[in-house]
C-alpha positions in Angstrom: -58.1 -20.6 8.1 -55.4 -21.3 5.4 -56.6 -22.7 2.2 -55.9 -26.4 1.8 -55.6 -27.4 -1.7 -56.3 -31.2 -2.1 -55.1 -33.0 -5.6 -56.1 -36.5 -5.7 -54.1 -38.6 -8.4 -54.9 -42.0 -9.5 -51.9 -43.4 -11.3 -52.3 -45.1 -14.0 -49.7 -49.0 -14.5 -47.0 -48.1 -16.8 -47.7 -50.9 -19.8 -44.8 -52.3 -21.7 -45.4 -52.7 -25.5 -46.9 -56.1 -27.0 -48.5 -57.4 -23.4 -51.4 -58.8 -23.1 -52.3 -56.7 -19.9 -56.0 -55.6 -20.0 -56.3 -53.9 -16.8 -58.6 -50.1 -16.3 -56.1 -47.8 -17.0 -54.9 -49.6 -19.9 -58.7 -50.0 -21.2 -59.1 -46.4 -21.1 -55.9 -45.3 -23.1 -56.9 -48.0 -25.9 -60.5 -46.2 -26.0 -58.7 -42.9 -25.7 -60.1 -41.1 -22.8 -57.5 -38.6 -21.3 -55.1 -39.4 -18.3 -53.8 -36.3 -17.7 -54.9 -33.2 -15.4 -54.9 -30.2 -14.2 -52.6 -29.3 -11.3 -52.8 -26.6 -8.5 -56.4 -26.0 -8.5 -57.5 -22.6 -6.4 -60.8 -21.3 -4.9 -61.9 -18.9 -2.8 -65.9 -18.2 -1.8 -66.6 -14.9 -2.3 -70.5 -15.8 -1.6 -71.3 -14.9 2.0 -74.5 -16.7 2.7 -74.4 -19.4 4.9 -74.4 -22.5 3.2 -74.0 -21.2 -0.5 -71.0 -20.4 -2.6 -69.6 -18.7 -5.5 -66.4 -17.5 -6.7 -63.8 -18.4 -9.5 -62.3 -21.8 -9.6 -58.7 -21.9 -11.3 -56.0 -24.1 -12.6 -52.6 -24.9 -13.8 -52.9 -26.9 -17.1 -51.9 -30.1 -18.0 -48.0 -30.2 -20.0 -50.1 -31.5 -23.4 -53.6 -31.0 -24.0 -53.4 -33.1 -27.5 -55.3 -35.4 -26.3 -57.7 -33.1 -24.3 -60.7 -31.5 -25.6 -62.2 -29.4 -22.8 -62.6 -30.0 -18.4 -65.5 -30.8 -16.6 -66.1 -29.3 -13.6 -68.2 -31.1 -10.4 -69.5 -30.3 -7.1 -69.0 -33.1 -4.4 -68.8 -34.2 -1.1 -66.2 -36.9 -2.7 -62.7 -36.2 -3.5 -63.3 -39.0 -6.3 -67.0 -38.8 -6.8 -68.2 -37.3 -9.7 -71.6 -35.9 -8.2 -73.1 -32.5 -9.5 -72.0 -30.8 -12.5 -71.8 -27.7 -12.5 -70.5 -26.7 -16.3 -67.6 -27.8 -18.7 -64.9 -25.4 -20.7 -62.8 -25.8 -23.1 -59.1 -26.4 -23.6 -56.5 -24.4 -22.9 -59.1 -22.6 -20.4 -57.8 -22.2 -17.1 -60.8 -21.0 -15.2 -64.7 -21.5 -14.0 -67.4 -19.0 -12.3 -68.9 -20.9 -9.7 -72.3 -19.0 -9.5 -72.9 -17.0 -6.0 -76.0 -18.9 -4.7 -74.8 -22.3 -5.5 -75.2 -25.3 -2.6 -72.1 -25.9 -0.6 -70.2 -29.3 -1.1 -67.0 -30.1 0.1 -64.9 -30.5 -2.8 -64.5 -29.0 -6.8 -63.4 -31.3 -9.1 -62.1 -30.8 -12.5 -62.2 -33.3 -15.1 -60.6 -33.7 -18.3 -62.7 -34.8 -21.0 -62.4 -35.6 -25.0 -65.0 -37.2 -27.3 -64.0 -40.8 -26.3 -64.8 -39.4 -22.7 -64.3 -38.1 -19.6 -60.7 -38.6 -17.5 -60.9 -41.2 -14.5 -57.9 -39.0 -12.6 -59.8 -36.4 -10.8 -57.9 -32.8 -9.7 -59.7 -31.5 -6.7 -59.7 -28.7 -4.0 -61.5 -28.0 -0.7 -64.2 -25.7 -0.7 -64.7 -23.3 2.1 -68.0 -21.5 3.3 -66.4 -17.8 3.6 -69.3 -17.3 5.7 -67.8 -18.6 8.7 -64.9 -15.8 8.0 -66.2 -13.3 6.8 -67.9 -10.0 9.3 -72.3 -10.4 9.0 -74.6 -7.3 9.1 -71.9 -4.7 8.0 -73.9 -1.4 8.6 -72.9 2.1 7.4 -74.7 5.7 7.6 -73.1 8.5 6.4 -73.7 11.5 8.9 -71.1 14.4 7.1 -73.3 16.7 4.7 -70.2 17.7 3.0 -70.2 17.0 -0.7 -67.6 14.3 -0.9 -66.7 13.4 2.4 -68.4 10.8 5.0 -68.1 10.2 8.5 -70.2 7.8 11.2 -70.0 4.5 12.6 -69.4 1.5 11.2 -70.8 -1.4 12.6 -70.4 -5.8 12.3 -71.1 -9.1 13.8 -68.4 -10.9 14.3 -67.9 -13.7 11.8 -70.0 -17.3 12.4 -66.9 -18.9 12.9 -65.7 -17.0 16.0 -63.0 -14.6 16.2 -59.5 -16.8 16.4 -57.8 -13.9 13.6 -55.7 -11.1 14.3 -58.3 -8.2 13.7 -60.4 -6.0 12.0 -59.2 -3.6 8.9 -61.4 -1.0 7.4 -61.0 0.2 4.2 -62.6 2.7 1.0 -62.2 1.9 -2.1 -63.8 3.2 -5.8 -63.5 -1.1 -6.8 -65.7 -3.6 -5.2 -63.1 -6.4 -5.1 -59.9 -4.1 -4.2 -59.5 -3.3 -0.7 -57.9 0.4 -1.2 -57.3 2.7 1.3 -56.8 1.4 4.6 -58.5 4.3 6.8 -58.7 2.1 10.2 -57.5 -1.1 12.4 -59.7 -2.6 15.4 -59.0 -5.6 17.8 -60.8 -8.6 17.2 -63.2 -8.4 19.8 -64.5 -5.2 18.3 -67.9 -4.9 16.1 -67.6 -1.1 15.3 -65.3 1.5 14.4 -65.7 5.4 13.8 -64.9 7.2 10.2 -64.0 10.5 11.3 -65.4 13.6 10.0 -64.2 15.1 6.7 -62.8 11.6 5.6 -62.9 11.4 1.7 -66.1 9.6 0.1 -65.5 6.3 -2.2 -68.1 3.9 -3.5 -67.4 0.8 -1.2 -66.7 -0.1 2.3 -65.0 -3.4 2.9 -64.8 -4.5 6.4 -62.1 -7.4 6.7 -61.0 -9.8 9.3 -57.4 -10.9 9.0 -55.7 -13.9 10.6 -52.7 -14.1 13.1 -50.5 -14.7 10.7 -51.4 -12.1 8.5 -51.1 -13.6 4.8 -55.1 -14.0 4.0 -57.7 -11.5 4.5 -61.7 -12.1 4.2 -63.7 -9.4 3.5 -67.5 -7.9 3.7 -68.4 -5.3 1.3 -71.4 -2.8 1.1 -71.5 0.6 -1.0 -71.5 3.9 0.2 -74.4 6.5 -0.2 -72.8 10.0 0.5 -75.3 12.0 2.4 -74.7 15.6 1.4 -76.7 18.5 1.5 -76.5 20.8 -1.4 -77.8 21.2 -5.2 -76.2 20.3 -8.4 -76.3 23.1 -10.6 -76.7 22.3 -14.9 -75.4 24.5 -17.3 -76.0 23.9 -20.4 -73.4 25.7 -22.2 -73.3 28.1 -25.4 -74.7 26.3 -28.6 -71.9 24.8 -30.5 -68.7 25.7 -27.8 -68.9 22.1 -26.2 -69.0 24.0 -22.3 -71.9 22.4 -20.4 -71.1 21.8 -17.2 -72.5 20.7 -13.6 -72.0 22.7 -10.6 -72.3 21.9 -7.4 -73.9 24.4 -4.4 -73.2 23.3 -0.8 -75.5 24.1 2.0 -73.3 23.3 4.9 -71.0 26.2 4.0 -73.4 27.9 1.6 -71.3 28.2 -1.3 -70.2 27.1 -4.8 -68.2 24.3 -4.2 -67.5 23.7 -7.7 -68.1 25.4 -11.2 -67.7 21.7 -13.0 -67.5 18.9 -11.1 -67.7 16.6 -14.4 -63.8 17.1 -15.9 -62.7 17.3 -11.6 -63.8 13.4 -11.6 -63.1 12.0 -15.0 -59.4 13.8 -16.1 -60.1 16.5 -17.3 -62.6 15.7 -20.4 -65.6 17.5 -21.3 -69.2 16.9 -20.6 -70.2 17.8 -24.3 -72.3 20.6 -26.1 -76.1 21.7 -24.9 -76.7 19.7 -21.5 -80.5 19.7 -21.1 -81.8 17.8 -18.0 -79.9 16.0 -15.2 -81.9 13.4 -13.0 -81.5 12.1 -9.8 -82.6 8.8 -9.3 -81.1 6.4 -6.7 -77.5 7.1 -6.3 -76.7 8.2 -9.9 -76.9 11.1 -11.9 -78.5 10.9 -15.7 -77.5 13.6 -17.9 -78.8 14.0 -21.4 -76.1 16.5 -23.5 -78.5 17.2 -26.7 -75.8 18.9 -28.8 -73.3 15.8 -28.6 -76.3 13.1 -28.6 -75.3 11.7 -25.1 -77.2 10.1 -22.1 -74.2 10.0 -19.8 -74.9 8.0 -16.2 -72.4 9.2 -13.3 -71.8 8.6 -9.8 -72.7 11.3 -7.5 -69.5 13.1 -7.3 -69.7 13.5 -11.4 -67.5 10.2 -12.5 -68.9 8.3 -15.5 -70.2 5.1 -14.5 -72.0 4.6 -18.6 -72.1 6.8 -21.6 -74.5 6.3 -23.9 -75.0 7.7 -27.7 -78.3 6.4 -29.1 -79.1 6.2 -32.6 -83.1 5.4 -34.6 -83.2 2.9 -37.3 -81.1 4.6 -39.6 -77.9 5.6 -37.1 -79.2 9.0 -36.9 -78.5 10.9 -33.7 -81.6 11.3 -31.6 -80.7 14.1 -29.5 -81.9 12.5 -25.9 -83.2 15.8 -24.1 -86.4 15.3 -21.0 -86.3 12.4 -18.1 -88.5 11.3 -15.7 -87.9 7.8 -13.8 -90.1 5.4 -12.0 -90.1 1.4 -10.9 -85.8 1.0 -12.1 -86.3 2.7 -15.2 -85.6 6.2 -16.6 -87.5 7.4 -19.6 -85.7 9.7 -22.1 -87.2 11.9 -24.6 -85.8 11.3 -27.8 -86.1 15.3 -29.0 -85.1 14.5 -32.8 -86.5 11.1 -33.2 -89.9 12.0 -31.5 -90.0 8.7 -29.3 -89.2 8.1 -25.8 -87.2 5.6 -24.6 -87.1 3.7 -21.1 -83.6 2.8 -19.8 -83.0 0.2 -17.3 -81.0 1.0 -14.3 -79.9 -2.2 -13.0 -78.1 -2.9 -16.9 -78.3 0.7 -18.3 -79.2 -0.5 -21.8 -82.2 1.0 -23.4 -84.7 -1.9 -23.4 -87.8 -0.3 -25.4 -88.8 2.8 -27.2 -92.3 4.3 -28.6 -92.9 7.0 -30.8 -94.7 10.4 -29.5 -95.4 13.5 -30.9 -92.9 16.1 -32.6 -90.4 17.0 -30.7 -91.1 16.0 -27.1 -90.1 19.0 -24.6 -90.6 17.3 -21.6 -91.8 14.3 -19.7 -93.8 13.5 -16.1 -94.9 10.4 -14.5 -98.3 10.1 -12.8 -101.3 7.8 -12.7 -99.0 4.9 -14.0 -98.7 7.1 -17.0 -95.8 8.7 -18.5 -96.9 12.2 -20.1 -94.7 14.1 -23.1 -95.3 17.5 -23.8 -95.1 17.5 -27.5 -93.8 20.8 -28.0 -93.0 20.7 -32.5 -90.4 23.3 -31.8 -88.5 22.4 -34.9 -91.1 23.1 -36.5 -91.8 26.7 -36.5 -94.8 28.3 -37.2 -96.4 24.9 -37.0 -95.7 24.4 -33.4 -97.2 21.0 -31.4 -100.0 20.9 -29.5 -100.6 17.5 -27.6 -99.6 15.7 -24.8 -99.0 12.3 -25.4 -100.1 9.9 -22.4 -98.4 6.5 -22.6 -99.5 3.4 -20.4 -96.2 2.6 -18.5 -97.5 -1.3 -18.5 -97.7 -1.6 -22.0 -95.4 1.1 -23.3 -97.6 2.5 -25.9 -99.5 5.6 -26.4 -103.2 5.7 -25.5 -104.0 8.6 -25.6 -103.1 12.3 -26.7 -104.4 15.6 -25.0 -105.3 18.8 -26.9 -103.4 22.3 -25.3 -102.1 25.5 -26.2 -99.5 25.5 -28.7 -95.7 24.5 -28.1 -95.8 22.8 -24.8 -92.9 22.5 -23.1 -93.2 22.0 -19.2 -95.2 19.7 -17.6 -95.3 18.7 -14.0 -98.3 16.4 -11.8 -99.6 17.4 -8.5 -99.7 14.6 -5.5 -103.1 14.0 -6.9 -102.2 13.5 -10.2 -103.4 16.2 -12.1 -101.4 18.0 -14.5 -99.8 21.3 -15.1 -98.7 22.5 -18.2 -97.1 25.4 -19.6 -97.4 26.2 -23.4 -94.6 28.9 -25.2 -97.5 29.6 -27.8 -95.9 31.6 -30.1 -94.2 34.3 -28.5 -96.4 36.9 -29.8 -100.2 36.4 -29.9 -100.0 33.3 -28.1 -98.5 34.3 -25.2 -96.8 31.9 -22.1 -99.6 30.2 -20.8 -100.0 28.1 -17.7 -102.7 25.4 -18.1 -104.2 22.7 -15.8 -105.2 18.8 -17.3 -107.7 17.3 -14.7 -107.4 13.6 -15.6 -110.2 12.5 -14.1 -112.1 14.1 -17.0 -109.5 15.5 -19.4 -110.3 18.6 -19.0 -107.6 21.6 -19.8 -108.4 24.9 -18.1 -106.2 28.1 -18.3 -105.0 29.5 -15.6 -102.8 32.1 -16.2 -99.5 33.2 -17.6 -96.2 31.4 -17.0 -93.0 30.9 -18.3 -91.5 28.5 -16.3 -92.6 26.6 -12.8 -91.8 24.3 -9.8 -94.1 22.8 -8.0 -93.3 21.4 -4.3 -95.3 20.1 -1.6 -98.2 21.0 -4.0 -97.7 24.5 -3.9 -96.4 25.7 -8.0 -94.4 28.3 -7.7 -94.5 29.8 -11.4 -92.5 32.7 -13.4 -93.7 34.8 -16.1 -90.7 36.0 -18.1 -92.3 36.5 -21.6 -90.3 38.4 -24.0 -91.6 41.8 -24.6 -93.5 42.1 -21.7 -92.7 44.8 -19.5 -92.8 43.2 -15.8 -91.3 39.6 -14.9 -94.1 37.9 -12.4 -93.8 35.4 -9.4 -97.3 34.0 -8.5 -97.5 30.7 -6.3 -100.7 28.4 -6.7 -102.5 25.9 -4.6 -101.9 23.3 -6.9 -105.0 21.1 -5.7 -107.2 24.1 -6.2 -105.2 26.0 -8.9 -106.4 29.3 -6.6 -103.3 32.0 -6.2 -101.4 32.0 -2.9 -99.6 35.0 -3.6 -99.6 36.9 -6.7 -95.3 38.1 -5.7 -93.6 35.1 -3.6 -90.2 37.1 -3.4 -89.1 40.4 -2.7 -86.7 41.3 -4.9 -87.3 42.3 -8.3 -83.6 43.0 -10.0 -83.0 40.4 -11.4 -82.9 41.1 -14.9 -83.6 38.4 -17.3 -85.1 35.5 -15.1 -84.3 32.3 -16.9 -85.3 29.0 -14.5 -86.4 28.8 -11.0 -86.7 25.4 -9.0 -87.4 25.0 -5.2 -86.3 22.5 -3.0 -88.2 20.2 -1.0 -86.7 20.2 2.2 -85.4 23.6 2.7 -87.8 25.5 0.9 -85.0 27.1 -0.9 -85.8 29.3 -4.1 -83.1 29.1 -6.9 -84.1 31.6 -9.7 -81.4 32.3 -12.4 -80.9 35.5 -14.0 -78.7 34.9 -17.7 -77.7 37.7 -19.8 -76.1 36.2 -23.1 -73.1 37.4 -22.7 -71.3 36.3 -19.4 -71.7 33.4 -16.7 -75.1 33.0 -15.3 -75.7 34.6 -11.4 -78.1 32.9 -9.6 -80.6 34.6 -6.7 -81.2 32.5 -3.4 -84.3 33.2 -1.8 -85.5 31.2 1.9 -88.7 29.9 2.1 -90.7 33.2 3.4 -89.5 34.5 -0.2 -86.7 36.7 1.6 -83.8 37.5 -0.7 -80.5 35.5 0.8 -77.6 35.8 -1.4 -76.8 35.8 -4.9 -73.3 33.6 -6.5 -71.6 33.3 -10.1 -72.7 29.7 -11.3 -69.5 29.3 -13.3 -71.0 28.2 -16.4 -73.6 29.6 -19.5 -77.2 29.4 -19.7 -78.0 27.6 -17.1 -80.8 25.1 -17.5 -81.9 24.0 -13.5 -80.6 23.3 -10.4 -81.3 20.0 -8.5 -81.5 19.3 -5.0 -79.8 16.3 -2.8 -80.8 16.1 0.6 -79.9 12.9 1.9 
């Protein structure tokens, strides 16, 4: 399986001066097309479908170049035959991306070329289908629920070639083309091997097959998905003292596992000032840090994988604050600029933005439609009192919905109706829970409420208005919008009830109690509504917590 590297040189005659000697080679130097090239060509397929390749094709170059303007590079069956081009570069380049998906053919050539023409002496090198080498239908599932470690089995077919090489080695790595940590060696007659429990979580897996003689090494590669069991907890920090943070809560051992898993992953720096929402979607976590105009994309153990600092027309921060995501995109509401903006996933660039109304609170996806609680915050007394409903197809608003004043949660039922909850304005107008039938566009009141979660259509709703004199937990059908219990917990202690979300899968209730002074203590409560437990979230003013089951 060792690489054979094949050079095919056509010699030109050596012609003395003043002969009348006419032959090829000869012809060619009058009309000056090169006769030197490249030397010590490499490639290696790094494209494991049968019958395709990619990879990078390299080179040693030629001693002089002066007469050279640029290489061609062809794909043959021929060590000679100049067949299908795949591309040109220039000189003194000493490289070429074959693209993955491109027909196998036996050899790559590389030509020299200048504007008289193209070289007759051809450098080539064999080209081998890794697919015969490499192990097929690597398979991986995480079954430790720790946060940051994995264990499970492993699995393989054994390459199409057969298995004439020494053995299997298993590796993790954080880099998709560097092997890292070598965690495991099986015979080559194996097609499995078994990641113990408690082993550390990395981003890939490469499964490799390495021959007797142990100087080459062909590799399969899939990522990782960690399946933990826990909640990441966002804080969004004191105004101004750059201290937001993310938490993380385990459920496996039922405790804070870390305050700030954010400078733990990416040496030591800070998230930024005023964290607002942190999404889930996929395998990464979005974060929009308001204060310090930041959309920052991480991995799930809290490493940057893409920070981003938008800017409007006039490079003036836009203060990124609400998310929702659907179909590969997540949609960010611009708080200062009064737009939302979708974000592509697969190249995490914003690829489109439309403008809303003032200062956009909060964002939910239903119906194909992307609705923004328009909340006009900034601009008190004249607070906002839409929501804006924009067509996901086209990207544009087409309609906006009257409510009570200064809307700032919104969140769809699995019918698609709507439920909003208006701040009014904190005197008169008091919290107010409201339900948008779409069907009609109807808005009825329903009650009071501060803030809400709604799971398996059942909202879940606090009341927490200042000056009242009692906090309330009521839980609503959410098809019906008819009470389910007007008190869904039994404690009532805590003292200044800031968020509450409840998880999906456990039932869980999170509520968090923040005094203005110290670190915020959040109140765990199981799914009958019985108090569990109560921990010190590590950080200030905490702004949600956010459940990963996987």
């Amino acid at each position: 399986m060792k690489k054979l590297i094949y050079l095919l040189f056509t010699f030109s005659l050596v012609v003395l001066p003043f002969t009348s000697c006419s032959d090829d080679d000869d012809e060619k130097e009058k009309d000056g097309v090169p006769v030197e090239m490249v030397s010590s060509p490499e490639f290696t397929d790094t494209d494991n479908e049968e019958g395709k390749i990619g990879g990078t094709l390299s080179w040693t170059l030629p001693e002089s170049e002066a007469n050279i303007t640029g290489y061609v590079i062809y794909l043959s069956d021929s060590q000679s035959e100049k067949a299908n081009k795949l591309g040109d570069v220039s000189a003194g380049v000493t490289s070429f991306t074959v693209a993955s998906g491109t027909d196998f053919a036996a050899y790559l050539l590389i030509v020299a070329k200048n504007a008289a023409g193209e070289s007759d002496n051809v450098a080539s090198v064999t080209v081998k289908d890794i697919y015969k080498d490499v192990p097929r239908n690597v398979a991986f599932k995480d079954t430790d629920i720790t946060y940051t470690k994995i264990s499970g089995t492993v699995s393989w077919t054994a390459p199409a070639g057969g298995t004439d090489f020494g053995g299997y080695l298993i590796y993790l790595s954080d880099e998709q083309d560097e092997l890292g940590t070598k965690i495991g060696e099986v015979a080559n007659d194996a097609t499995s091997f078994e990641i113990p429990d408690g082993t550390d979580f990395y981003t890939y897996l490469h499964v490799a097959v390495m021959e007797a003689s142990a100087d080459e090494i062909y590799k399969t590669t899939i990522p990782v998905t960690d399946s933990f069991n826990g909640a990441f907890i966002l804080n969004r920090g004191n105004q101004g003292a750059n201290n937001a943070s993310i938490g993380y809560y385990d459920f496996t051992s039922n405790r804070l596992l870390s305050e700030n898993i954010y400078p733990e992953a990416n040496g030591g720096s800070d998230l930024g000032d005023s964290a607002e929402a942190l999404l889930i979607y996929g395998s990464k976590l979005y974060v929009t840090v308001y204060g310090s105009n930041r959309i920052v994309v991480l991995d799930t153990r809290g490493k940057v994988i893409k920070s981003l600092e938008p800017t409007d027309d006039q490079s003036a921060t836009v203060g990124p604050r609400c998310m929702a995501a659907a179909d590969g995109n997540v949609y960010i509401g611009y708080y200062s600029n009064h737009a939302v903006a979708a974000l592509d996933t697969a190249s995490l660039e914003i690829r489109d933005k439309v403008s809303v109304g003032r200062y956009p609170e909060q964002l939910a996806i239903a119906n194909n439609k992307i609705y923004v609680a328009n909340s006009g915050g900034m601009d008190y007394p004249n607070y906002g009192e839409t929501v804006s409903v924009i067509d996901m197809t086209s990207f544009k608003v087409e309609d906006e919905i009257k409510v009570v004043i200064n809307p700032n949660k919104i969140i769809p039922n699995s019918q698609g109706d709507l439920y909003v909850i208006s701040w009014g304005d904190w005197g008169t107008i008091k919290n107010t829970l409201q339900r948008i039938d779409v069907a009609t566009g109807e808005v009825t009141v329903i009650g009071n409420a501060t803030e809400a979660s709604l799971v398996n259509d059942k909202l879940y709703t606090l009341f927490a208005q200042y000056g009242e004199p009692e906090y309330k937990y009521v839980q609503y059908n959410a098809l019906t919008a008819n009470v389910l219990e007007e008190r869904f917990i039994d404690n009532t202690s805590i003292n200044n009830p800031l968020v509450i979300d409840v998880d999906q899968v456990t039932g869980k209730i999170f509520i968090c109690n923040y005094d203005y002074v110290s670190t915020s203590t959040m109140y765990i409560f199981n799914s009958n509504g019985t108090f569990e437990k109560t921990f010190e979230t590590g950080g200030y003013y905490t702004g949600g917590t956010y459940f990963y089951n996987r």
